[in-house]
KOLMARBA-272832 format. One record per atom (N, C-alpha, C, O): atom name; x, y, z. Coordinates in Angstrom, 2 decimals, always signed. Layout:
<rs>
<r a="CA" X="X" Y="Y" Z="Z"/>
...
</rs>
This chain:
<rs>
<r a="N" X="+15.36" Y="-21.78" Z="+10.19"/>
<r a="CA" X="+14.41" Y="-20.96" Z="+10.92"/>
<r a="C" X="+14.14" Y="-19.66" Z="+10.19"/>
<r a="O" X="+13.03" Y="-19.14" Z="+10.26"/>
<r a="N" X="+15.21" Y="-19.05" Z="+9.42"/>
<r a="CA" X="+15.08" Y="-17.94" Z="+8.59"/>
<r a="C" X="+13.96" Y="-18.01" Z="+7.64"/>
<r a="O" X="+13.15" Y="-17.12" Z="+7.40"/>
<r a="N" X="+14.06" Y="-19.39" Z="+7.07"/>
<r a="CA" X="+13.61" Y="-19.59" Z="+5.98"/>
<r a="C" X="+11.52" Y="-19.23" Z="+6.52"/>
<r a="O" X="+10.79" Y="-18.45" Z="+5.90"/>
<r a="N" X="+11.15" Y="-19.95" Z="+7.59"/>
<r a="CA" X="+9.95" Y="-19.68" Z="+7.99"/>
<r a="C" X="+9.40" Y="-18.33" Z="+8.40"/>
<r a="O" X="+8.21" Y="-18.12" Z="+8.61"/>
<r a="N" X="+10.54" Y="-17.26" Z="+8.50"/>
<r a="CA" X="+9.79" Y="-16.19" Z="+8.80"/>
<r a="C" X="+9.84" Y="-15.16" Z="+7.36"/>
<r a="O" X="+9.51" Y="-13.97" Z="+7.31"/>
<r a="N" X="+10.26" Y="-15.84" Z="+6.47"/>
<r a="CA" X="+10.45" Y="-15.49" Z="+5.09"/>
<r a="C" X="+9.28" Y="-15.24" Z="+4.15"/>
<r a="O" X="+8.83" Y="-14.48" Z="+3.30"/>
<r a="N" X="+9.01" Y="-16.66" Z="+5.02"/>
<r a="CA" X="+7.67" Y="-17.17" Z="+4.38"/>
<r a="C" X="+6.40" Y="-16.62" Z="+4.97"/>
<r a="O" X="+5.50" Y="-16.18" Z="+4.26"/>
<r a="N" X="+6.34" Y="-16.65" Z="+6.28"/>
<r a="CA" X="+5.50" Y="-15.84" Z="+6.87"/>
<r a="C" X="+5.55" Y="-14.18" Z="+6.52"/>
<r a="O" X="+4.48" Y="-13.57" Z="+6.47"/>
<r a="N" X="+6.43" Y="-13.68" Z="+6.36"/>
<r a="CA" X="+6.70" Y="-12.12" Z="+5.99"/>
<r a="C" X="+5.77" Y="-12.41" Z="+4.66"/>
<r a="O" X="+4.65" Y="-11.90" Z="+4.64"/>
<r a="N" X="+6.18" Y="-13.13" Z="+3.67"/>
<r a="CA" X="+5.61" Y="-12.87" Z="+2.16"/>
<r a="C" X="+3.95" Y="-13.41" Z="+2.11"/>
<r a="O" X="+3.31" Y="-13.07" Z="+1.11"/>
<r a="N" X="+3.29" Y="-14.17" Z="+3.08"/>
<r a="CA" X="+2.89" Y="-14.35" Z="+2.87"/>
<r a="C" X="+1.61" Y="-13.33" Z="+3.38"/>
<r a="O" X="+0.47" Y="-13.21" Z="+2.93"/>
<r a="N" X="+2.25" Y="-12.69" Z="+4.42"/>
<r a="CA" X="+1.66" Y="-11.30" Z="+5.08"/>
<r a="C" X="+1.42" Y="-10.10" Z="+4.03"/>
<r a="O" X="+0.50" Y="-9.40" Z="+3.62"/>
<r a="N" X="+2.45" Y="-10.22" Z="+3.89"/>
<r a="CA" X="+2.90" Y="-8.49" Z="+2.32"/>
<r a="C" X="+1.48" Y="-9.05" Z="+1.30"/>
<r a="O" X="+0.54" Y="-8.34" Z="+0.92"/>
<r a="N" X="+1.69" Y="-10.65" Z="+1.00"/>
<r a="CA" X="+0.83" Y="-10.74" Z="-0.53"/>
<r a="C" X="-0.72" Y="-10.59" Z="+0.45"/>
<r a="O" X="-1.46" Y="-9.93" Z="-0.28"/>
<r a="N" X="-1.35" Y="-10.85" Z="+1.48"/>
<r a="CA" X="-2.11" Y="-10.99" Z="+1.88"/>
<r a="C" X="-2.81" Y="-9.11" Z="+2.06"/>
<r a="O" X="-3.93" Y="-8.64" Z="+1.88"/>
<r a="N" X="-1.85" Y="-8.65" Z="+2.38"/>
<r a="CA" X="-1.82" Y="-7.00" Z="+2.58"/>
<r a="C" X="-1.94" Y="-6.23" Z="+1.30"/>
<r a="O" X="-2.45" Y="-5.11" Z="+1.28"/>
<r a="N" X="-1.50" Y="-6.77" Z="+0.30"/>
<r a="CA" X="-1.34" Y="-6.21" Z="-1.51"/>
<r a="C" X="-2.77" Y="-6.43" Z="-2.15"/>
<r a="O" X="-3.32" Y="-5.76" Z="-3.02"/>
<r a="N" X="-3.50" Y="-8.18" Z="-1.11"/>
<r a="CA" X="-4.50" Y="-8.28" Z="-2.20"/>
<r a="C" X="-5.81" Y="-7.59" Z="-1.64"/>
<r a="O" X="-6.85" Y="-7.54" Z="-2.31"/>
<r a="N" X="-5.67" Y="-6.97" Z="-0.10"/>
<r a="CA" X="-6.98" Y="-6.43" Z="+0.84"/>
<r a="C" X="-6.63" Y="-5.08" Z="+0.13"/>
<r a="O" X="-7.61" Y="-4.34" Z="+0.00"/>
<r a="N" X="-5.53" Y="-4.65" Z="-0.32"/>
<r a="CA" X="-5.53" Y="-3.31" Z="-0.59"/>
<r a="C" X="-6.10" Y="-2.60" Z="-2.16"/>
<r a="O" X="-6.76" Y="-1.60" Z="-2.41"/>
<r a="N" X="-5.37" Y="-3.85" Z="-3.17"/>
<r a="CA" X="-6.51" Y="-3.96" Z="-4.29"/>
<r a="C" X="-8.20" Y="-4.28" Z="-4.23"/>
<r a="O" X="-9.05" Y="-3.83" Z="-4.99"/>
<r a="N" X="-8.39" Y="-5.09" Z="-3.23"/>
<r a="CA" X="-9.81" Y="-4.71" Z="-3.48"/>
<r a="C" X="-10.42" Y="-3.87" Z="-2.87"/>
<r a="O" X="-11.43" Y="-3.41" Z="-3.40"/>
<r a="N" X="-9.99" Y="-3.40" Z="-1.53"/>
<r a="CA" X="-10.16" Y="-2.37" Z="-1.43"/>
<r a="C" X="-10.55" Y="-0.84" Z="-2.34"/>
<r a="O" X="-11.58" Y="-0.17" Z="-2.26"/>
<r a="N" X="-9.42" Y="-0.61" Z="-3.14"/>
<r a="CA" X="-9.07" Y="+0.10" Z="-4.49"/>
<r a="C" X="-10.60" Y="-0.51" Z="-6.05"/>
<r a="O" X="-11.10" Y="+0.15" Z="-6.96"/>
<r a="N" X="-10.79" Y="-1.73" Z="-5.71"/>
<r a="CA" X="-11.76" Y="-2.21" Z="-6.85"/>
<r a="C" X="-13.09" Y="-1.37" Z="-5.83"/>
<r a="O" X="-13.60" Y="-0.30" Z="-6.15"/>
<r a="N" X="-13.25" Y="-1.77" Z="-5.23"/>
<r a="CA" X="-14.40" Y="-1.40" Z="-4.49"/>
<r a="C" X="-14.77" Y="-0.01" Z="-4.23"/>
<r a="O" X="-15.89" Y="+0.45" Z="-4.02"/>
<r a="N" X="-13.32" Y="+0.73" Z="-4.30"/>
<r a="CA" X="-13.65" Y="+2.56" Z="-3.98"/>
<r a="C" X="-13.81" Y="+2.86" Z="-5.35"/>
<r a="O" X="-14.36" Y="+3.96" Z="-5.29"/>
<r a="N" X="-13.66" Y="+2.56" Z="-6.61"/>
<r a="CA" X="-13.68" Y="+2.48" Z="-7.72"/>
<r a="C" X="-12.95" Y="+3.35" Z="-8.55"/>
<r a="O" X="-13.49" Y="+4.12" Z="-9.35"/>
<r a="N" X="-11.31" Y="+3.20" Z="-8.33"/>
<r a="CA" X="-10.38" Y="+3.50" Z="-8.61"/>
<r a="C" X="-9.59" Y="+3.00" Z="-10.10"/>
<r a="O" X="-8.70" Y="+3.55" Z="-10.75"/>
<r a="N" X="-10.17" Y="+2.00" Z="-10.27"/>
<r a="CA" X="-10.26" Y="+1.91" Z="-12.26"/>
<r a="C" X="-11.21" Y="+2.10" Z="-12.71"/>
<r a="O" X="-11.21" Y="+1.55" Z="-13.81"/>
<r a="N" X="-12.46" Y="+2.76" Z="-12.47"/>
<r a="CA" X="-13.95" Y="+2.91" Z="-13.45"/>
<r a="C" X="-13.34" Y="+3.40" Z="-14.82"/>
<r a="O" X="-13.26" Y="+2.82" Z="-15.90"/>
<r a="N" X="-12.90" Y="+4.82" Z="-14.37"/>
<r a="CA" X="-13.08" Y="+5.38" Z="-15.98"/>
<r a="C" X="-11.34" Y="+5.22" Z="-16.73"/>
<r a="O" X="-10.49" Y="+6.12" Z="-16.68"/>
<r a="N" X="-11.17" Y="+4.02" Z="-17.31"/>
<r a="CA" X="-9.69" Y="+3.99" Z="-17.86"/>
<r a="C" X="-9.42" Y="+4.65" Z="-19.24"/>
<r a="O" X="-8.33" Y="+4.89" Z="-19.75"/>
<r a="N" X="-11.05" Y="+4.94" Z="-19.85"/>
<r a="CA" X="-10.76" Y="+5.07" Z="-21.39"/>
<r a="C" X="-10.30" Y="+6.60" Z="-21.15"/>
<r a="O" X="-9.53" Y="+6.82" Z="-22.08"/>
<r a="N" X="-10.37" Y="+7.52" Z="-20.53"/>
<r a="CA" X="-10.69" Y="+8.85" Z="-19.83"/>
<r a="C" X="-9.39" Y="+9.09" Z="-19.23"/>
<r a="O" X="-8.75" Y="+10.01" Z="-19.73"/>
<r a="N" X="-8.95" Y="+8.53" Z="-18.39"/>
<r a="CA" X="-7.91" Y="+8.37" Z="-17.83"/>
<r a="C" X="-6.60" Y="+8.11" Z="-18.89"/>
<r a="O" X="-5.64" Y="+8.88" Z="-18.74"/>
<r a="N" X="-6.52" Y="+7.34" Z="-19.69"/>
<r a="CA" X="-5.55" Y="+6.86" Z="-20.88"/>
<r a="C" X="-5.30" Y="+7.92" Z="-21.29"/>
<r a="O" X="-4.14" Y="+7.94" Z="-21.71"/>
<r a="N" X="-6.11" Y="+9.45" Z="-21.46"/>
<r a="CA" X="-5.66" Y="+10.68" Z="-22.07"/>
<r a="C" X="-5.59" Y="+11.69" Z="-21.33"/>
<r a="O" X="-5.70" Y="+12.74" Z="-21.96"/>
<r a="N" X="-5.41" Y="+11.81" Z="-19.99"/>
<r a="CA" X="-5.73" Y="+13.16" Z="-19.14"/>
<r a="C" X="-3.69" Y="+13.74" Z="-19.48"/>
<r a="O" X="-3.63" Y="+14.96" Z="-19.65"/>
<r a="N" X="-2.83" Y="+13.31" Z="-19.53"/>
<r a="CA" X="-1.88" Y="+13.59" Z="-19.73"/>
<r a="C" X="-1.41" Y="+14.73" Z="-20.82"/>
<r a="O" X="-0.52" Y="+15.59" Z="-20.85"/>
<r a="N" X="-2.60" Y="+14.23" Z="-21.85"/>
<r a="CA" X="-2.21" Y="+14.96" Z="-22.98"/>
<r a="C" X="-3.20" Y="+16.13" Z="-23.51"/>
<r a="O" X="-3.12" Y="+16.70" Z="-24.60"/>
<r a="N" X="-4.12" Y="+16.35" Z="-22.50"/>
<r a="CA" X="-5.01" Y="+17.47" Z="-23.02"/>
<r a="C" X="-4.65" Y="+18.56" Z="-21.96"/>
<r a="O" X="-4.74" Y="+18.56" Z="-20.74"/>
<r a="N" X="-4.17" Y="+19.62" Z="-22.99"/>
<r a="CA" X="-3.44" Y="+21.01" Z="-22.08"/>
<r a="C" X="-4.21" Y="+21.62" Z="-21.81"/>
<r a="O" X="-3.61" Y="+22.62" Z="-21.40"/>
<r a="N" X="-5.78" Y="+21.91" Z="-21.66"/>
<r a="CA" X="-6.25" Y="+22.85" Z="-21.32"/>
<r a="C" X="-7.28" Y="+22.51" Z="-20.36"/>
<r a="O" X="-8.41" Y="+22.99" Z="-20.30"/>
<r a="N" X="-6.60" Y="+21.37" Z="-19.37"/>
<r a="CA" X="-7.87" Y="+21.17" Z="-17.76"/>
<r a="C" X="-6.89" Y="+21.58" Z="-16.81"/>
<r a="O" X="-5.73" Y="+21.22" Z="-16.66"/>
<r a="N" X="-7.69" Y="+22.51" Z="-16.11"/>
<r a="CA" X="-7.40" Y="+23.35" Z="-15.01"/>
<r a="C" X="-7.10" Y="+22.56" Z="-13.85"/>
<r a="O" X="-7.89" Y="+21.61" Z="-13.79"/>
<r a="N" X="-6.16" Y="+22.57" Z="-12.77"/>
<r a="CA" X="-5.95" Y="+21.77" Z="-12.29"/>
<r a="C" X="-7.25" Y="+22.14" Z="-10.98"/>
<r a="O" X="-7.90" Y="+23.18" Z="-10.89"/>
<r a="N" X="-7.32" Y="+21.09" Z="-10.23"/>
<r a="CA" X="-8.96" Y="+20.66" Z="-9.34"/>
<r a="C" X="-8.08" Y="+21.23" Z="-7.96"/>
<r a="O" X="-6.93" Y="+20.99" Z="-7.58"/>
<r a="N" X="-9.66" Y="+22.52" Z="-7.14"/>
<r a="CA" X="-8.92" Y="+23.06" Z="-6.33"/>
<r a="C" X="-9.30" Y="+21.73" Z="-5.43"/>
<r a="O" X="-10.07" Y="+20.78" Z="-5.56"/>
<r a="N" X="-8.31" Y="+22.22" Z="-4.42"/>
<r a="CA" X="-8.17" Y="+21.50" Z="-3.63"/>
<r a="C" X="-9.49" Y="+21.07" Z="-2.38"/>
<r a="O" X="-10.16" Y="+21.87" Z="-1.73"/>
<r a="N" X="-9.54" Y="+19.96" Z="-2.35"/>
<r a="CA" X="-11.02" Y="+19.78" Z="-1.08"/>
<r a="C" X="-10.48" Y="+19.22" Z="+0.29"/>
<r a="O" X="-9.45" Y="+18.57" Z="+0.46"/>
<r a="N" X="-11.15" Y="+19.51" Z="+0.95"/>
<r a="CA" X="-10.74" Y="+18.88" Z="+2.50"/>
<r a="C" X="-11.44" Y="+17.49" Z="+2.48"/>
<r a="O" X="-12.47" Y="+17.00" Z="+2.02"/>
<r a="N" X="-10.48" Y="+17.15" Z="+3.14"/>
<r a="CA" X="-10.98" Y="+14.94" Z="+3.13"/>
<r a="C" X="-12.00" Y="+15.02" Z="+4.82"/>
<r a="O" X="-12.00" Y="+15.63" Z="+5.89"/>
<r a="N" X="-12.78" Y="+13.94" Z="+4.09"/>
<r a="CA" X="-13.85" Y="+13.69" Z="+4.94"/>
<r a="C" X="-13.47" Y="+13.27" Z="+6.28"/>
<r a="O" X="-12.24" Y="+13.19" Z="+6.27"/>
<r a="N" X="-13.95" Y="+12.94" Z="+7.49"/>
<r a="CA" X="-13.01" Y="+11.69" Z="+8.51"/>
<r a="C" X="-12.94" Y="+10.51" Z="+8.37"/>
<r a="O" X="-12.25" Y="+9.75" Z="+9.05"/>
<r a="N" X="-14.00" Y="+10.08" Z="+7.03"/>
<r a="CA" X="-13.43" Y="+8.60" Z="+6.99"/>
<r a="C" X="-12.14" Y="+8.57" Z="+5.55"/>
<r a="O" X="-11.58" Y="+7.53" Z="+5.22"/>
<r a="N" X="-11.97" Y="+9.54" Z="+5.08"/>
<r a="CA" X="-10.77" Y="+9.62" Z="+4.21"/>
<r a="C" X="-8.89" Y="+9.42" Z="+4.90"/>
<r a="O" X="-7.82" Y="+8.84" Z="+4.67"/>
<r a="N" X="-9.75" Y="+10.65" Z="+6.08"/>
<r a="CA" X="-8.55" Y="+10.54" Z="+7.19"/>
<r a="C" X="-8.17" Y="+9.40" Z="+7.87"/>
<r a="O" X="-7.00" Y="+9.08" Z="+8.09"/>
<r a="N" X="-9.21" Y="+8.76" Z="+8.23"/>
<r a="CA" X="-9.14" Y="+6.97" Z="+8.66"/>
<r a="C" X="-8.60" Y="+6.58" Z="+7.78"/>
<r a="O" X="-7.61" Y="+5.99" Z="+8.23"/>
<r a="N" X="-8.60" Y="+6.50" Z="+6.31"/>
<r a="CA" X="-8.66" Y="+5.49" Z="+5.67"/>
<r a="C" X="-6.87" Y="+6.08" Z="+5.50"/>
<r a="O" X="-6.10" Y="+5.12" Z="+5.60"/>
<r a="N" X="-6.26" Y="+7.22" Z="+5.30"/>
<r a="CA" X="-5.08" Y="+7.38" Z="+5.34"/>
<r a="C" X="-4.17" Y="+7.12" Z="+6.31"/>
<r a="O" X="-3.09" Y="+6.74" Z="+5.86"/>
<r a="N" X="-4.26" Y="+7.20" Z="+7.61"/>
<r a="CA" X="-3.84" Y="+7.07" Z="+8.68"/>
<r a="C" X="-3.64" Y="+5.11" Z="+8.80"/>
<r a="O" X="-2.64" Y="+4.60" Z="+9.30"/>
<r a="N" X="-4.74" Y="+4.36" Z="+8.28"/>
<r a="CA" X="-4.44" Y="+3.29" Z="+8.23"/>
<r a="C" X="-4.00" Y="+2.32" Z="+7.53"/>
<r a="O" X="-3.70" Y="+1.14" Z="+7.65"/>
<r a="N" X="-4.08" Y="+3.73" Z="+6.24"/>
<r a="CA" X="-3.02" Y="+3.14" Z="+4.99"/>
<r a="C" X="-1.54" Y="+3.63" Z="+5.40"/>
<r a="O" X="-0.71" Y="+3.05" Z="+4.70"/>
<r a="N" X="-0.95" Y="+4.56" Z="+6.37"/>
<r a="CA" X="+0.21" Y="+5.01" Z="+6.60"/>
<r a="C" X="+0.77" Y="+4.16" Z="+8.01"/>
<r a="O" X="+2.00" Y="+4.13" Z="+8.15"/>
<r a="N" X="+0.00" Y="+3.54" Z="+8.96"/>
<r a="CA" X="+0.17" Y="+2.66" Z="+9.55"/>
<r a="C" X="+0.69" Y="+1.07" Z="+8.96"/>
<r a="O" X="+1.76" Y="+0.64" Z="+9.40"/>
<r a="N" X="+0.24" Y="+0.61" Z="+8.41"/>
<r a="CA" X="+0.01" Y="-0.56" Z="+7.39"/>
<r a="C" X="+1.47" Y="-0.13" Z="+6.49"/>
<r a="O" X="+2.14" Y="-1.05" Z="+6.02"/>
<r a="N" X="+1.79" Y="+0.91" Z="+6.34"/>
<r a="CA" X="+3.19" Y="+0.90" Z="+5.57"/>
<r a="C" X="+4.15" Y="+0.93" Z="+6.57"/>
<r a="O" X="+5.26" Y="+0.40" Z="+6.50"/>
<r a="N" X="+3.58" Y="+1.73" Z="+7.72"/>
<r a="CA" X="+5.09" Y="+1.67" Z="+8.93"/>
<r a="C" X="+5.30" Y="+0.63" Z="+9.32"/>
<r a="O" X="+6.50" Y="+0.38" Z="+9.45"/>
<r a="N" X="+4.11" Y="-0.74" Z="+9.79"/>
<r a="CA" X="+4.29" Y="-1.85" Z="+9.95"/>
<r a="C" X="+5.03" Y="-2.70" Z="+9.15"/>
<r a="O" X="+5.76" Y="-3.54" Z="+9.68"/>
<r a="N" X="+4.91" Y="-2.54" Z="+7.54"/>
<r a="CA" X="+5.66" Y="-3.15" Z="+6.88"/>
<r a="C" X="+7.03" Y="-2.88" Z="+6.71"/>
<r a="O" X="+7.81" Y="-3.59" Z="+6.08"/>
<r a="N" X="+7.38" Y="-1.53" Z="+7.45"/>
<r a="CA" X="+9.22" Y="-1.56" Z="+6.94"/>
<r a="C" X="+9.18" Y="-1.85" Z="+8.55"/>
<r a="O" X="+10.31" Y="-1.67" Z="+9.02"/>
<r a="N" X="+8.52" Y="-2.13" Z="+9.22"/>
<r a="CA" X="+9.32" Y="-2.84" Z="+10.91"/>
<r a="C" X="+9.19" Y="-4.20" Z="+10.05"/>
<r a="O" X="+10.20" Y="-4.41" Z="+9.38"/>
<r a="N" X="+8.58" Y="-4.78" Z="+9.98"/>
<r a="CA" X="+8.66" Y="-6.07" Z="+9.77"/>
<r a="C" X="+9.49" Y="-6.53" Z="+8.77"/>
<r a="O" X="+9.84" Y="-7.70" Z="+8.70"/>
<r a="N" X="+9.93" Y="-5.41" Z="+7.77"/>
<r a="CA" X="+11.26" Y="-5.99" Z="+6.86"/>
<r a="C" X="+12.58" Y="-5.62" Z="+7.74"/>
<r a="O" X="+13.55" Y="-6.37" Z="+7.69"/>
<r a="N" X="+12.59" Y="-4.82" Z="+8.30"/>
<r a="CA" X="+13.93" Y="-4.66" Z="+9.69"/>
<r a="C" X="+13.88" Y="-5.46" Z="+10.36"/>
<r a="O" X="+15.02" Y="-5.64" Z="+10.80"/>
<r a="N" X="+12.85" Y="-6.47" Z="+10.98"/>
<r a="CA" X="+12.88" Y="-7.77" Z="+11.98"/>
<r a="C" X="+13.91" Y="-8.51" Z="+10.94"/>
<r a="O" X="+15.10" Y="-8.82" Z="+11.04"/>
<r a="N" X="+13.00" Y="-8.64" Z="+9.97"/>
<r a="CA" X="+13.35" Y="-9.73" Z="+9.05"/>
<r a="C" X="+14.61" Y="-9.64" Z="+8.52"/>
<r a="O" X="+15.08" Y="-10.77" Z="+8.46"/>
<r a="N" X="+15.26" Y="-8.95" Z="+8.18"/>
<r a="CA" X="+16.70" Y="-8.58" Z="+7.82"/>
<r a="C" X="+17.45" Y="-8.93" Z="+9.22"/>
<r a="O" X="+18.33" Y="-9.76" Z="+9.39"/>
<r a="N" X="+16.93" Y="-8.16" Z="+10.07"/>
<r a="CA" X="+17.93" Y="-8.66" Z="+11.73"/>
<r a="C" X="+18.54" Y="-9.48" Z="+12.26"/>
<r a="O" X="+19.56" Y="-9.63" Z="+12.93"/>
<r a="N" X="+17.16" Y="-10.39" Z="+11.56"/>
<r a="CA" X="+17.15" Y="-11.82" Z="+12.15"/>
<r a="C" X="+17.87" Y="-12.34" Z="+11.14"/>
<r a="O" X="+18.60" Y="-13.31" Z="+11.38"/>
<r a="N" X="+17.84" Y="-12.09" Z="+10.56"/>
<r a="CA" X="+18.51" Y="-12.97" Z="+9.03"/>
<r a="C" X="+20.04" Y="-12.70" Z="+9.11"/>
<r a="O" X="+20.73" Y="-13.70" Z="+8.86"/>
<r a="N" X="+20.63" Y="-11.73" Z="+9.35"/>
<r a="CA" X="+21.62" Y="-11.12" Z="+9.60"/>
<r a="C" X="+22.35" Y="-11.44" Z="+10.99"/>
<r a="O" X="+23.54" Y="-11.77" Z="+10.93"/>
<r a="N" X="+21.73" Y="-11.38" Z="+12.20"/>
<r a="CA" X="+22.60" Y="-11.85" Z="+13.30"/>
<r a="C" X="+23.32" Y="-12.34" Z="+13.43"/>
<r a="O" X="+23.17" Y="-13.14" Z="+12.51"/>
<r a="N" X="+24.62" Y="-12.74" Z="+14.13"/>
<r a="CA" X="+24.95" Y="-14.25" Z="+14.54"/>
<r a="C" X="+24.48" Y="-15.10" Z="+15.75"/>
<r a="O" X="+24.17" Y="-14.68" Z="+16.87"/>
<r a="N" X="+24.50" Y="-16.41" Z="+15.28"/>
<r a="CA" X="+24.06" Y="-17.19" Z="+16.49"/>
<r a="C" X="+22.53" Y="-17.45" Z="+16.00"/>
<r a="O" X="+21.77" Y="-18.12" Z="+16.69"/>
<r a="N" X="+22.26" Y="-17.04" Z="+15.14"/>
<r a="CA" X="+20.56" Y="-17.46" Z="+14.38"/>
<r a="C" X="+20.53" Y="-19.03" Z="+14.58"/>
<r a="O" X="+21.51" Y="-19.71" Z="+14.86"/>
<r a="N" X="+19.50" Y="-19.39" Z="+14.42"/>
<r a="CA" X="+19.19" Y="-20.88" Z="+14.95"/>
<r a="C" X="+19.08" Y="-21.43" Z="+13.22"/>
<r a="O" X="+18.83" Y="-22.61" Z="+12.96"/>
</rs>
């Protein structure tokens, strides 16, 4: 019985990993890589003041920070259960 909610857990997480990459393709979070490959090493960019996030930024955090609390309940089920005695 362990073994099925194992499977169901992983198959949730990979299902959650791949809405969140495209997600990430779609906000366009790899466009500029050639640009990116060197921001580390050029000492003289000022760091970017800070901006206030829009409300759909705030949505979009709040349901990316949800979506992570869900996932450590559901690895605590999953350990629980796995762990008990008297598991079926």
């Amino acid at each position: 019985m362990v073994f099925a909610y194992f499977v169901a857990y992983m198959a949730i997480g990979f299902t959650v990993a791949l809405g969140v990459f495209a997600w990430a393709l779609r906000g366009g979070q790899f466009q500029d890589q050639q640009r990116a490959r060197y921001l580390p090493l050029e000492p003289g960019i000022p760091p970017a003041p800070p901006r206030r996030l829009t409300r759909r930024a705030r949505i979009e955090t709040g349901v990316l920070f949800a979506l992570a609390c869900a996932g450590l309940v559901c690895s605590g089920v999953l350990v629980f259960f796995s762990l008990a005695p008297g598991g079926r």
